[in-house]
GUVEXDO-313160 format. One record per atom (N, C-alpha, C): residue in one letter; x, y, z. Coordinates in steps of 0.001 Angstrom, whole numbers, plus 524288, in hexadecimal, padded with zeros to 5 digits. Layout:
REM residues N
AXYZ...
This chain:
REM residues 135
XD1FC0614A2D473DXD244A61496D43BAXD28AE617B6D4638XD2DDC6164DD4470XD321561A2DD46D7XD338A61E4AD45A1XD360B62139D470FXD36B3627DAD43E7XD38ED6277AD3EB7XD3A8362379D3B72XD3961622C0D35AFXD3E8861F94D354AXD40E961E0AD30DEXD427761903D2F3AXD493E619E6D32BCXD4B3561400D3246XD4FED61582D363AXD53486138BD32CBXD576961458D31D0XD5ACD6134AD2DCBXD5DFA60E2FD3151XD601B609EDD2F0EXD6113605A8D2FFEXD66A9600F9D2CB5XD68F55FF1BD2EF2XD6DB05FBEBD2B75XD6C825F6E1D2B3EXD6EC05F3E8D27EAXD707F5EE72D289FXD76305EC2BD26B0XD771E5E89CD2935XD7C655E627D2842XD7B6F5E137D24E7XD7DC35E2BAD2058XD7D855DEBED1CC5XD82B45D9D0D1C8CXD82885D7BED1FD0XD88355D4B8D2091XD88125CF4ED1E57XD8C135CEB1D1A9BXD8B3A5CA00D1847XD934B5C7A3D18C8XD93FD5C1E2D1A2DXD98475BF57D1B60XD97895BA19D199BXD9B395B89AD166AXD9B875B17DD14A4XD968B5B083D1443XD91EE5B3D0D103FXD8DAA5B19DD0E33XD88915B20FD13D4XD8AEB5B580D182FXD87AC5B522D1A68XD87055BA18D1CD1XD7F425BBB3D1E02XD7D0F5C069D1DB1XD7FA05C0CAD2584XD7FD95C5F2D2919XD7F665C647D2B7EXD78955C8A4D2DEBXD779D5C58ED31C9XD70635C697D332AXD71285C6FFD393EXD6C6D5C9EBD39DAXD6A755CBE8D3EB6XD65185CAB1D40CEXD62C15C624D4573XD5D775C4B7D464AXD5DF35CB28D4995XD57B85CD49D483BXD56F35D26BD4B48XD54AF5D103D5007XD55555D50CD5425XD52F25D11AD5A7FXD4DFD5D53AD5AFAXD4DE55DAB7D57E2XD48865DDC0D5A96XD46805DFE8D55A1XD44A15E329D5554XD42475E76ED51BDXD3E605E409D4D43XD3DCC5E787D4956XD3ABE5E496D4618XD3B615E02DD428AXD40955DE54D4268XD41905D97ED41E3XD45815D591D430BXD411C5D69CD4A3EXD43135D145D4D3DXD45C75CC8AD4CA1XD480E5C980D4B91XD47D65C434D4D4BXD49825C302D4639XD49845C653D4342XD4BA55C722D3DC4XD50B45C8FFD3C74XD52F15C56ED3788XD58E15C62AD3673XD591A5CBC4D32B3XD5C3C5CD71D341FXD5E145D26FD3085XD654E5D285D2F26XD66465D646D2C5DXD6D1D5D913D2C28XD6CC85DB34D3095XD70BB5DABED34B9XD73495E038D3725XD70755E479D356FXD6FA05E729D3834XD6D905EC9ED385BXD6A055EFF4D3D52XD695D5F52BD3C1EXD670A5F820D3F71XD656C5FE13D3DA1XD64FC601B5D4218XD6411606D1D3FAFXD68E3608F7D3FB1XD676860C4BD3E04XD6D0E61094D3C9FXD6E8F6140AD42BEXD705C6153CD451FXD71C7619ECD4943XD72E761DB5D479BXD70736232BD4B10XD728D62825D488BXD77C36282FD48B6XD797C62AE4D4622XD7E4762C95D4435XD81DE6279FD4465XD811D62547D3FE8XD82706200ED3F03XD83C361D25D3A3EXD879061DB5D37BBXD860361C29D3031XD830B61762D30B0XD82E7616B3D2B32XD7F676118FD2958XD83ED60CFCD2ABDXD891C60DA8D29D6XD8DA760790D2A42XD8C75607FDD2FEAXD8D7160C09D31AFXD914860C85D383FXD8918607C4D3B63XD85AF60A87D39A1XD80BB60895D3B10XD81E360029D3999XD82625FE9BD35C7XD83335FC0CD332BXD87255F87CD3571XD8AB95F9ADD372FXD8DE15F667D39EDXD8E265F665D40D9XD8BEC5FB7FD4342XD89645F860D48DDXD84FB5F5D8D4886XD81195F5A7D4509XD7DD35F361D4351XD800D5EC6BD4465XD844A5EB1AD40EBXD85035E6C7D3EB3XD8A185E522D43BFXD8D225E8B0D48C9XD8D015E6C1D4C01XD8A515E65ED5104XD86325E993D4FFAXD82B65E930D552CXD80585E44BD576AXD7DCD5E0F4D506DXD7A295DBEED4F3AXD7D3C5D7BBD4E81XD81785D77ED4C4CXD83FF5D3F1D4ABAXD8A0B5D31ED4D37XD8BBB5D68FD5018XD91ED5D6DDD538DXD95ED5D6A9D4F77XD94065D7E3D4AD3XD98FA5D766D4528XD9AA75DCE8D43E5XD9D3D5DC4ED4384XD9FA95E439D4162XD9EC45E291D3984XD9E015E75AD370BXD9EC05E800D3345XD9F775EB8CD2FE3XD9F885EC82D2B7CXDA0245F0A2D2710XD9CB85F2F0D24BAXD9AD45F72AD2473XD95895F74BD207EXD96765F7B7D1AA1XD95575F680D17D3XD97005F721D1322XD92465FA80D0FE5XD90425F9D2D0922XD8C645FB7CD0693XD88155FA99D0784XD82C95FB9DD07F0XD7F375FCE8D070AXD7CB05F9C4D0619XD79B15F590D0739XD783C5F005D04C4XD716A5F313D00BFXD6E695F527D04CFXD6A7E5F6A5D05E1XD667C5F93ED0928XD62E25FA15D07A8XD5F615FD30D0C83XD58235F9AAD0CE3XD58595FB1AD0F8FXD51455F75AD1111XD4F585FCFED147FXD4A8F5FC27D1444XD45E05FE62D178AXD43375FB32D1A32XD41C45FB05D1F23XD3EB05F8AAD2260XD3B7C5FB55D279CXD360D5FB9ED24ACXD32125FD72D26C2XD2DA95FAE8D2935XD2D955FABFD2CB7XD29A95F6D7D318AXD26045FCD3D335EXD23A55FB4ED3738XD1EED5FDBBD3A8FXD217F5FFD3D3D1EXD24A95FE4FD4012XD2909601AAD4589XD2E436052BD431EXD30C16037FD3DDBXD34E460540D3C52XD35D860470D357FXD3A5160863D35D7XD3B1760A6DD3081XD40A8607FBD2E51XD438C60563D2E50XD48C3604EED2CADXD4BC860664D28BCXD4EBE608E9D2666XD51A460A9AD21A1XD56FA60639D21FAXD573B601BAD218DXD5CB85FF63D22F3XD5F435FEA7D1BBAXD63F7601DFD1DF5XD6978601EDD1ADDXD6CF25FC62D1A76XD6BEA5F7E2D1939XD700E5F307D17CFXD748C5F415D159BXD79B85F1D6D1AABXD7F5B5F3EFD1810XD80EE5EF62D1739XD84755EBBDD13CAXD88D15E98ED1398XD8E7F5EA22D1723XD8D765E4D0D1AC1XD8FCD5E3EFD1EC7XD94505E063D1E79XD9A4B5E28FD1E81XD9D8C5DF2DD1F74XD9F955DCD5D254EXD9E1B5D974D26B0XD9FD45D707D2CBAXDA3E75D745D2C43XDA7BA5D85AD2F8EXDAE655D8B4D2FB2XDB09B5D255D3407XDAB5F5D151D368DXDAD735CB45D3827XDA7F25CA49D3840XDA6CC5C6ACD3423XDA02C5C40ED33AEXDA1FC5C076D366FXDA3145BDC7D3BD9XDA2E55BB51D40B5XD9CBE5BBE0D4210XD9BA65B897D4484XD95B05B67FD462CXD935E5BB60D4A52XD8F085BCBBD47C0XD8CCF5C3B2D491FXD8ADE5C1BDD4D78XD8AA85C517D531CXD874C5C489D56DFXD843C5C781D57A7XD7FE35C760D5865XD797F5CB5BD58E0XD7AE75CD18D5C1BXD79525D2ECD5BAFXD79285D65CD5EF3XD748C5DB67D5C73XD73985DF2CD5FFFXD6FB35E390D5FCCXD6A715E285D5EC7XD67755E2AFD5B34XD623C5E018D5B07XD62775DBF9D5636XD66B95D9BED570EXD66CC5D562D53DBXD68D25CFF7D5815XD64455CB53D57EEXD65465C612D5ACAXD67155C169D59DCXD69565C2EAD53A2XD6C205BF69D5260XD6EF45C22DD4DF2XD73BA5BEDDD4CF1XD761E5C1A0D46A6XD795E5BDC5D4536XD78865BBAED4088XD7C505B814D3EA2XD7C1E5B95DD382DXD81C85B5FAD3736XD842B5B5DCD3051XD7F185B0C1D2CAFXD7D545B2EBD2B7DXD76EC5B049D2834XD78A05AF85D23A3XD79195A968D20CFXD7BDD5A86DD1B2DXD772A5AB10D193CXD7A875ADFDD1372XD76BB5B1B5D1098XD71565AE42D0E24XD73695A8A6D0CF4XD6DE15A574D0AB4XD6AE75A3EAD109FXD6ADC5A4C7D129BXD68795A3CAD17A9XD63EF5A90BD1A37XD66F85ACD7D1817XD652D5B162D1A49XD5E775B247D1AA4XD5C1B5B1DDD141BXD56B75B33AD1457XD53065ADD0D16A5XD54B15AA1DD1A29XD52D65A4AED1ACFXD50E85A7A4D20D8XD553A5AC59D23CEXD534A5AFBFD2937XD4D6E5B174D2AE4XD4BF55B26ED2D9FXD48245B759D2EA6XD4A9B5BC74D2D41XD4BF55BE5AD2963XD4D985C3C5D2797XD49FA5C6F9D29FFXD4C805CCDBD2B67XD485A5D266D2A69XD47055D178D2501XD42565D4BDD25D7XD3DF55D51FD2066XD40825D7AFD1CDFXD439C5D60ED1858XD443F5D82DD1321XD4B605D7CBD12C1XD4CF95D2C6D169AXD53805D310D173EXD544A5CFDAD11CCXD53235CC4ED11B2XD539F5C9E7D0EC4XD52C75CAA8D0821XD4E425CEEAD07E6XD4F2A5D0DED0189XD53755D5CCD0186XD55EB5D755D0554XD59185D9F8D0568XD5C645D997D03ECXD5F625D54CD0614XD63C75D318D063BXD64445CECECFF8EXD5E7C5CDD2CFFA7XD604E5CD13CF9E5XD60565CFADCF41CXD5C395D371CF5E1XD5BE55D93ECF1D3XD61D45D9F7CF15DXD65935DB49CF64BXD6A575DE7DCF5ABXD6E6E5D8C4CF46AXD6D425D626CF339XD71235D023CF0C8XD73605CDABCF67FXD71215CD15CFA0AXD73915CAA3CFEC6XD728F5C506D0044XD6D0D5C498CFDE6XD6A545BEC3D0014XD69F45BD79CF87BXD6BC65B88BCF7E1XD69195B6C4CF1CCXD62FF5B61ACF180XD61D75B469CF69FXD5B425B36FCF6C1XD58EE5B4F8CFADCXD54305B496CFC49XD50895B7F3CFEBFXD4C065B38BD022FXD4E025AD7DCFFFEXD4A865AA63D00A6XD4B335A5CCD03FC
């Protein structure tokens, strides 16, 4: 296990009905769509984290806004604490992958849970009113 849980963001970016997503290229979920996101850096707020986050993966600059939510994610190798922000894109222009993300594109929101999601994106996103369905 790692020296204990790592605190973590996501970019909640939503434009003309459509989610912004990230296929992951390593870690524990490979080859799986997620939000923008990552760990936090020392001496680093949660936005300032939050938006190199969301241009590191995606080449889009943005805004952080409120607080969408928080998740826990606990595997065998790692601990995650990830913080979900509300993301305004300032030019939602077609995202190009970058950092440990191998793909990133604008995903119509009824389309979204039809993906390989990370484990538990999808009741997330509809717990906090983002997806109408789950199915």
């Amino acid at each position: 296990m790692s020296s204990g849980p790592q605190l973590c963001v996501g970019a909640v970016a939503i434009y003309d009905g459509n989610l912004l997503l990230v296929r992951r290229g390593h870690g524990p979920a490979s080859g799986q769509w997620s939000i923008p996101g990552g760990r936090v850096e020392s001496g680093e707020t949660l936005a300032e984290a939050v938006v190199r986050e969301l241009l590191e993966e995606t080449g889009l600059e943005g805004v952080c806004g409120e607080l969408v939510g928080w998740v826990e994610r606990v595997g065998e190798n790692y601990h995650f604490v990830i913080l979900d922000f509300e993301v305004t894109v300032l030019d939602p222009r077609t995202p190009q992958a970058g950092g440990d993300a191998v793909e990133a594109s604008w995903v119509d929101l009824a389309a979204v849970a039809e993906l390989d999601l990370v484990d538990g994106l999808a009741e997330f996103l509809h717990e906090h009113g983002i997806l109408d369905t789950i199915t």
